[in-house]
C-alpha positions as CSV (number, residue, x, y, z in Angstrom):
1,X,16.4,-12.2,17.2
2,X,17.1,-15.7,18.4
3,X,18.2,-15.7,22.3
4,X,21.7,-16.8,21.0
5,X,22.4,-13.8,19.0
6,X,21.1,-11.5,21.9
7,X,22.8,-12.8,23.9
8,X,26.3,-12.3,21.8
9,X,25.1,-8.6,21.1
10,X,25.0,-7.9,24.8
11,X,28.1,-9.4,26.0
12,X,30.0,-7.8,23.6
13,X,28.5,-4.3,24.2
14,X,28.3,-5.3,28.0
15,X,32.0,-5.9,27.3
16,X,32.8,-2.5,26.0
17,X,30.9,-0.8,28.9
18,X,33.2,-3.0,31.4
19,X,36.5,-2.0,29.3
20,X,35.8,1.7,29.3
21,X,34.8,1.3,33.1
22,X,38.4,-0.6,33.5
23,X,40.2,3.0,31.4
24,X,38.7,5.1,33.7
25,X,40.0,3.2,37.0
26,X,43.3,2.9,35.1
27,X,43.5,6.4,34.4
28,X,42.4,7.7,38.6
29,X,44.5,5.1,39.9
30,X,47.3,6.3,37.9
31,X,46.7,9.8,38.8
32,X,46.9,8.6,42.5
33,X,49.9,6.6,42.2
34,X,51.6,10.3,40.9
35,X,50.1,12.0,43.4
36,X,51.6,9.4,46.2
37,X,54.9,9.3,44.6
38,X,55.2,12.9,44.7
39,X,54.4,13.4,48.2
40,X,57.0,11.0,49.1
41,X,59.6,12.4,47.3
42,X,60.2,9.9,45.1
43,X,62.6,10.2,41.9
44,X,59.6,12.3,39.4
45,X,61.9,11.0,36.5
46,X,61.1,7.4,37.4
47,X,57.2,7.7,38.1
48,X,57.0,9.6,34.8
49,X,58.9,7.0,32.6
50,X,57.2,3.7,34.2
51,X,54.1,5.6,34.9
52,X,54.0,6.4,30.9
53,X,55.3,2.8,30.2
54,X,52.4,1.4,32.1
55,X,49.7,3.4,30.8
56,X,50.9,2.5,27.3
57,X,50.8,-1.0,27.9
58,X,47.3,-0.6,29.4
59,X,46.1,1.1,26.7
60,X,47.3,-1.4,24.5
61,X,45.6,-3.6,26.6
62,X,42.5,-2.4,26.4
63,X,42.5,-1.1,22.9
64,X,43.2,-4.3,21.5
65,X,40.6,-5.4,23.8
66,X,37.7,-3.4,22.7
67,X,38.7,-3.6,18.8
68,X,38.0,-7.1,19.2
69,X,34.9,-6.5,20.8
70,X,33.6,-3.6,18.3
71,X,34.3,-6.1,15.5
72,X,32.4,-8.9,17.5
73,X,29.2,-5.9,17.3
74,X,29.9,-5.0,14.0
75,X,29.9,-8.9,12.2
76,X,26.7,-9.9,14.7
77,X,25.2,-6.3,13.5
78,X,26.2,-7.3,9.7
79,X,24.7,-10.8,10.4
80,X,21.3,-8.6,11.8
81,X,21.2,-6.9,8.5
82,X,21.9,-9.7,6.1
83,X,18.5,-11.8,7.7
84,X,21.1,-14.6,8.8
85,X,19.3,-14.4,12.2
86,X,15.8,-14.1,13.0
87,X,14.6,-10.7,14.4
88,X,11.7,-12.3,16.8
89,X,12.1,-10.3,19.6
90,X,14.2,-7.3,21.3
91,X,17.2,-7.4,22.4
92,X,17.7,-6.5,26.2
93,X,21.4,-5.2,27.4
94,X,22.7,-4.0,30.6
95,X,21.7,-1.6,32.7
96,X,23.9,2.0,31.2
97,X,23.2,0.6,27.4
98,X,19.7,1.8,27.2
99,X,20.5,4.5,24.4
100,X,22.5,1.3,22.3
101,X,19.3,-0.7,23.3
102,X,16.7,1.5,21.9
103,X,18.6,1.9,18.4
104,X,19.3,-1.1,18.3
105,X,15.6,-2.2,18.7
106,X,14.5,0.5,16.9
107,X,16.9,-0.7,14.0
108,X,15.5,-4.5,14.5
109,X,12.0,-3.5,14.3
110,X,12.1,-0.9,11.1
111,X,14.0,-4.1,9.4
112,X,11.4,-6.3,10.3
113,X,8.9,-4.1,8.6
114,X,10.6,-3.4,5.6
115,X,11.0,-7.3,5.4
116,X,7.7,-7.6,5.6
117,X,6.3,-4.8,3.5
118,X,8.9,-6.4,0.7
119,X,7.0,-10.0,0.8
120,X,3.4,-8.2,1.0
121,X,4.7,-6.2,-2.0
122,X,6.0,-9.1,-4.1
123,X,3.1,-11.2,-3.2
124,X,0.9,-8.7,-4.6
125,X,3.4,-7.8,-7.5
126,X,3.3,-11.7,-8.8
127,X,-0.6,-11.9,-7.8
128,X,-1.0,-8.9,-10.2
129,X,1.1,-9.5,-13.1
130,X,-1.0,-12.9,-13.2
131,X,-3.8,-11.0,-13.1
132,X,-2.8,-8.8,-15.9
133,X,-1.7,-12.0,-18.4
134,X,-5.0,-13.4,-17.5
135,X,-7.7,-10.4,-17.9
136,X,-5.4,-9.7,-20.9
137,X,-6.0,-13.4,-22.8
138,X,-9.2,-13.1,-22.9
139,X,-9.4,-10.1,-25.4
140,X,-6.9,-10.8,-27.2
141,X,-8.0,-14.5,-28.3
142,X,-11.0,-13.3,-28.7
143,X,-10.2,-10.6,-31.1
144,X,-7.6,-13.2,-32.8
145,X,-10.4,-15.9,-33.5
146,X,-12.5,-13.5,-35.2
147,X,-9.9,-12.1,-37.5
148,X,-9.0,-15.7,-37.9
149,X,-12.3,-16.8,-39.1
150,X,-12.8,-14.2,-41.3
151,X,-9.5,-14.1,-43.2
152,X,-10.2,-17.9,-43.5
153,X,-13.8,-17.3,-45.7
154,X,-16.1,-15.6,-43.1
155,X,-15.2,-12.0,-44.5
156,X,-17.2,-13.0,-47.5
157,X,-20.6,-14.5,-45.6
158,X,-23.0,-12.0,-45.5
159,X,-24.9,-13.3,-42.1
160,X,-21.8,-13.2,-40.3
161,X,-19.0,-11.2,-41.3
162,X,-20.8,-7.7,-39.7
163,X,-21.2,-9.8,-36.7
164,X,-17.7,-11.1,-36.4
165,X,-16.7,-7.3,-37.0
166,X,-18.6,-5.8,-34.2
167,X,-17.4,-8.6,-31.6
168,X,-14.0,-8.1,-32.0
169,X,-14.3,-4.3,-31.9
170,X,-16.3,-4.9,-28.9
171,X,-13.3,-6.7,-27.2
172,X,-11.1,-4.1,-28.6
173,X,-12.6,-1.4,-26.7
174,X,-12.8,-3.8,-23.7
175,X,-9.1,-4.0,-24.3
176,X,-8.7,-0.2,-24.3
177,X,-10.6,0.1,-21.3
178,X,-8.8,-2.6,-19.4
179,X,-5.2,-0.7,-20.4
180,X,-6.7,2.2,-19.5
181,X,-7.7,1.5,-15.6
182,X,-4.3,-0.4,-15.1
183,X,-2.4,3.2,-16.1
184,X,-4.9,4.8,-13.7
185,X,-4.5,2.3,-11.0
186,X,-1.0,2.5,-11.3
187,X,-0.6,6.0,-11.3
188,X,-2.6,6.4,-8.1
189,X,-0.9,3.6,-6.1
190,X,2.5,4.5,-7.1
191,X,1.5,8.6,-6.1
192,X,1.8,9.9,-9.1
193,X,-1.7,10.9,-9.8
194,X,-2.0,14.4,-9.2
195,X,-5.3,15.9,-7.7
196,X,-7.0,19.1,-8.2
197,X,-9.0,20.0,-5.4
198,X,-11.7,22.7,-5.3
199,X,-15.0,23.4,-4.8
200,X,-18.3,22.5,-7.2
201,X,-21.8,22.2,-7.2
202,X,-22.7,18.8,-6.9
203,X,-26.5,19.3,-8.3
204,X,-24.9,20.9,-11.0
205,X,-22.7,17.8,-11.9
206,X,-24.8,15.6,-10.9
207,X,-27.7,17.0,-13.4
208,X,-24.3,16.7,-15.9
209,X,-23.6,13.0,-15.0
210,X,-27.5,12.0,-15.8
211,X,-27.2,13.5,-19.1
212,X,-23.9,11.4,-20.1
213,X,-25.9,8.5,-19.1
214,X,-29.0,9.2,-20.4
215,X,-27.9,7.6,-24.0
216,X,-27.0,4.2,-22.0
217,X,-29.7,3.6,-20.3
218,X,-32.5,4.1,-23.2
219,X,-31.8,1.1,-24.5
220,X,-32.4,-0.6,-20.8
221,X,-36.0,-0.6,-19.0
222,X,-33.3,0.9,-16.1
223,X,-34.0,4.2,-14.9
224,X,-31.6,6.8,-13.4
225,X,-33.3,9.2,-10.2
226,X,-31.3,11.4,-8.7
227,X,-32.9,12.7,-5.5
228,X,-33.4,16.2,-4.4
229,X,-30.5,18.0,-3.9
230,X,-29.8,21.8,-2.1
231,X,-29.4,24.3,-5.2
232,X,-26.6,26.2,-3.7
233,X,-24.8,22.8,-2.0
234,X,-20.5,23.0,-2.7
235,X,-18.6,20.0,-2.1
236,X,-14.7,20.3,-1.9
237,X,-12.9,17.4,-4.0
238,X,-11.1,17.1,-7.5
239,X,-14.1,17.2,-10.1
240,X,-12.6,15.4,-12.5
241,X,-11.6,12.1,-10.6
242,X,-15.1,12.6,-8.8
243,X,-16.4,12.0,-12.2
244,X,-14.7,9.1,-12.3
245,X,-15.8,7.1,-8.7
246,X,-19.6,7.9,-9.7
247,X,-19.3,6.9,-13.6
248,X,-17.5,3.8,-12.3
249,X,-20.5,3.0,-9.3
250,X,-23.2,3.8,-12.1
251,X,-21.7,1.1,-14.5
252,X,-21.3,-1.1,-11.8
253,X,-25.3,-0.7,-10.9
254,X,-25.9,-1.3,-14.5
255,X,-24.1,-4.1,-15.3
256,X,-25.5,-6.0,-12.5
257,X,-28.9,-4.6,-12.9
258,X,-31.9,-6.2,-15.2
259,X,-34.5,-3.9,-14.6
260,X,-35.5,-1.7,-11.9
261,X,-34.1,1.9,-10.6
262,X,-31.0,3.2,-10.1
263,X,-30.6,6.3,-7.6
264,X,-28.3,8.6,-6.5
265,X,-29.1,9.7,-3.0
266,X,-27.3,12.8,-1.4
267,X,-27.3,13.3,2.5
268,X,-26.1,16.4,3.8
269,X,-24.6,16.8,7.4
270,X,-22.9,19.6,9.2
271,X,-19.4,19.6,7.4
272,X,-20.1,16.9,4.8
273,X,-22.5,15.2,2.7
274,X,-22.9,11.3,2.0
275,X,-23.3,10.2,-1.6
276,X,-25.1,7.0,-2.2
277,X,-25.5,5.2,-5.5
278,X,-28.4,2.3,-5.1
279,X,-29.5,-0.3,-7.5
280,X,-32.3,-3.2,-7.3
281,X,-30.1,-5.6,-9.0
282,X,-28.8,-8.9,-8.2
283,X,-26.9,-7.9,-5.4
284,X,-23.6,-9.2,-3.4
285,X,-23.3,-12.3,-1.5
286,X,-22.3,-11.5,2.2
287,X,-19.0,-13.7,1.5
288,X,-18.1,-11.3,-1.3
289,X,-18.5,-8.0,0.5
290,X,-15.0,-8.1,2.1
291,X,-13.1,-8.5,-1.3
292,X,-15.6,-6.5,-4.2
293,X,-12.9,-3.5,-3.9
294,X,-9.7,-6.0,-4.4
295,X,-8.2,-5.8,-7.9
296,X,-9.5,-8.0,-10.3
297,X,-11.9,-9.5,-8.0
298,X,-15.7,-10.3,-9.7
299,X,-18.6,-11.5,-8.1
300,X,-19.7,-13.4,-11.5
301,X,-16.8,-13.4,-13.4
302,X,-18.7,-14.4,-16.5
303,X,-21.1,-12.0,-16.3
304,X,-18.4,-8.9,-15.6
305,X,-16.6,-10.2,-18.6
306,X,-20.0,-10.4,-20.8
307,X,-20.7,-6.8,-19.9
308,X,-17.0,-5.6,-20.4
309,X,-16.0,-5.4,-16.9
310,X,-12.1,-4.7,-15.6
311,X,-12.3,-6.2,-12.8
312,X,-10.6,-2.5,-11.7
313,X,-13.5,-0.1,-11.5
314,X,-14.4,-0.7,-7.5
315,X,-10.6,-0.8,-6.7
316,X,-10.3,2.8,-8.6
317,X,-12.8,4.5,-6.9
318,X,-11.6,3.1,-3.7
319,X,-8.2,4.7,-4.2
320,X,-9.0,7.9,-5.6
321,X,-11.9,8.2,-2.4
322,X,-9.0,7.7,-0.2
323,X,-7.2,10.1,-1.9
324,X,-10.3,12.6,-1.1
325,X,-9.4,11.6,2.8
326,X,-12.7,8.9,2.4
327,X,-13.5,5.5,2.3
328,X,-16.0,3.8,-0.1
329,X,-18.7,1.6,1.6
330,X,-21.4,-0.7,0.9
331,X,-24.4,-2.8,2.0
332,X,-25.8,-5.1,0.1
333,X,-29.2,-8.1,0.1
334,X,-28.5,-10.9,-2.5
335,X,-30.5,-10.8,-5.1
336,X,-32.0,-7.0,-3.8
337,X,-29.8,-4.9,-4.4
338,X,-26.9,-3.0,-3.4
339,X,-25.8,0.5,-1.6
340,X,-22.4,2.5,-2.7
341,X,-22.0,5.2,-0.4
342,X,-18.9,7.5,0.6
343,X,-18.7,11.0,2.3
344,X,-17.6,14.1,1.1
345,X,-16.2,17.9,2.7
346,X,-18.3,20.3,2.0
């Protein structure tokens, strides 16, 4: 609040304290007057009748008095609430108005935050709707051009027409995927992803999980090793999103892998257990690792796009591990590799 508008605030509520102060003494020093005029004798009729007239007139006095100042507080509180005034700093009253002063600065301060979590939440809103238009072109025109050349003669040319047909199937299922992390991303910043937590046994899922990818990675010289894990170990989390944060890490370690190993690495402490997912690929640059879980962000954006990437898998499993009351880290030597790892309760 500029030092104008404070200072307006406070001598208008200064100025109701003084008037309620100025009632009181009206009101004892009436009381004494009565108590004087009836000692002396005096005609009770008459100290009754001016007695009243005066008080009326004082109260009119005052009233009108401290209407005008309540309106004074109301239009500067108004002018608070409408952003007419900037809310840099509390407001400090007179000594008595402490109470006034603290919801009043409490009231100042929770409307500066809103403000501001309303700009960081259109910032992001306009950053992300680009984002969506953009990652959303590419498919599209991609799967338009093909069509395009093949309605125009290419449908009937036997070296490409297969080819054409597979690409833009290819891009459609890159548009499925695409839709399908933006519903899941919305869902679990918006809250409305419901999770169902309970206990499993992660050699059992993990033995699972290396199965599922067992198809994908045949046809890569990548291998998959999970390392030795307790038979009997329970972790507490929802299963089926926990599927979800490792398939997304493992795609990750493929797509930026060439050759090499990829292993899942399972730690277990006293009351949890970290999970580690670690490749020998290409690696982050220290300059990315700040920003790899950020929506839409890409290290190589031409090689996430060549390989199908959203742009949303690191940002998912972010979420849904903070969701699980954990935070995803990493460590990383370009052109080494990289090191997903996260803790889970046991």
């Amino acid at each position: 609040m500029s030092a104008t508008a404070s200072k307006r605030l406070n001598n208008s509520l200064s100025a109701a304290a003084r008037y309620r102060k100025e009632l009181f003494l009206s009101i004892t020093s009436f009381i004494a007057v009565s108590v004087i005029f009836y000692l002396l004798n005096s005609d009770p009729v008459y100290y009754i009748f001016t007695g009243s007239i005066w008080l009326v007139l004082l109260y009119y006095y005052i009233g009108k008095r401290r209407y005008s100042d309540l309106s004074e507080i109301k239009k500067t509180l108004r002018v608070i609430a409408s952003r007419e005034m900037e809310l840099t700093s509390n407001i400090e009253l007179d000594k008595g108005l402490e109470d006034i002063q603290a919801e009043l600065n409490e009231m100042i301060n929770k409307i500066n935050n809103d403000f501001i979590y309303l700009k960081k939440l259109e910032q992001t809103r306009k950053e992300f709707l680009g984002n969506v238009s953009h990652e959303l072109k590419t498919p599209i025109f991609a799967i338009g051009g093909y069509i395009e050349t093949l309605l125009n003669g290419a449908i009937s040319d036997q070296r490409v027409n297969m080819h054409f047909l597979q690409k833009a199937y290819d891009h459609t299922q890159n548009l499925s995927n695409l839709l399908n992390d933006l519903i899941d991303i919305s869902l679990i910043e918006s809250g409305q992803l419901k999770m169902s937590f309970r206990y499993f046994n992660l050699k059992n899922f993990l033995t699972e999980l290396a199965e599922e990818f067992d198809p994908v990675l045949s046809e890569t010289p990548i291998k998959l090793e999970i390392h030795p894990v307790r038979k009997g170990l329970q972790i507490y989390g929802d299963k089926t999103r926990f599927r979800q944060v490792m398939i997304n890490l493992l795609q990750n370690a493929v797509k930026y892998s060439s050759e090499g190993s990829i292993q899942i690495i399972v730690e277990e402490n006293s009351d949890d257990c970290t999970i580690k997912v670690k490749d020998e690929g290409v690696g982050i640059q220290e300059e990315d690792l700040p920003r790899i879980f950020e929506r839409f962000y890409r290290v190589d954006k031409a090689r996430s796009r060549d390989v199908g990437g959203t742009g949303l898998g690191l940002a998912i499993v972010k979420h849904i591990l903070e969701a699980h009351n954990s935070k995803i880290e990493v460590t990383s030597r370009y052109g080494e590799g990289s090191t997903f790892f996260f803790k889970l309760a046991k």
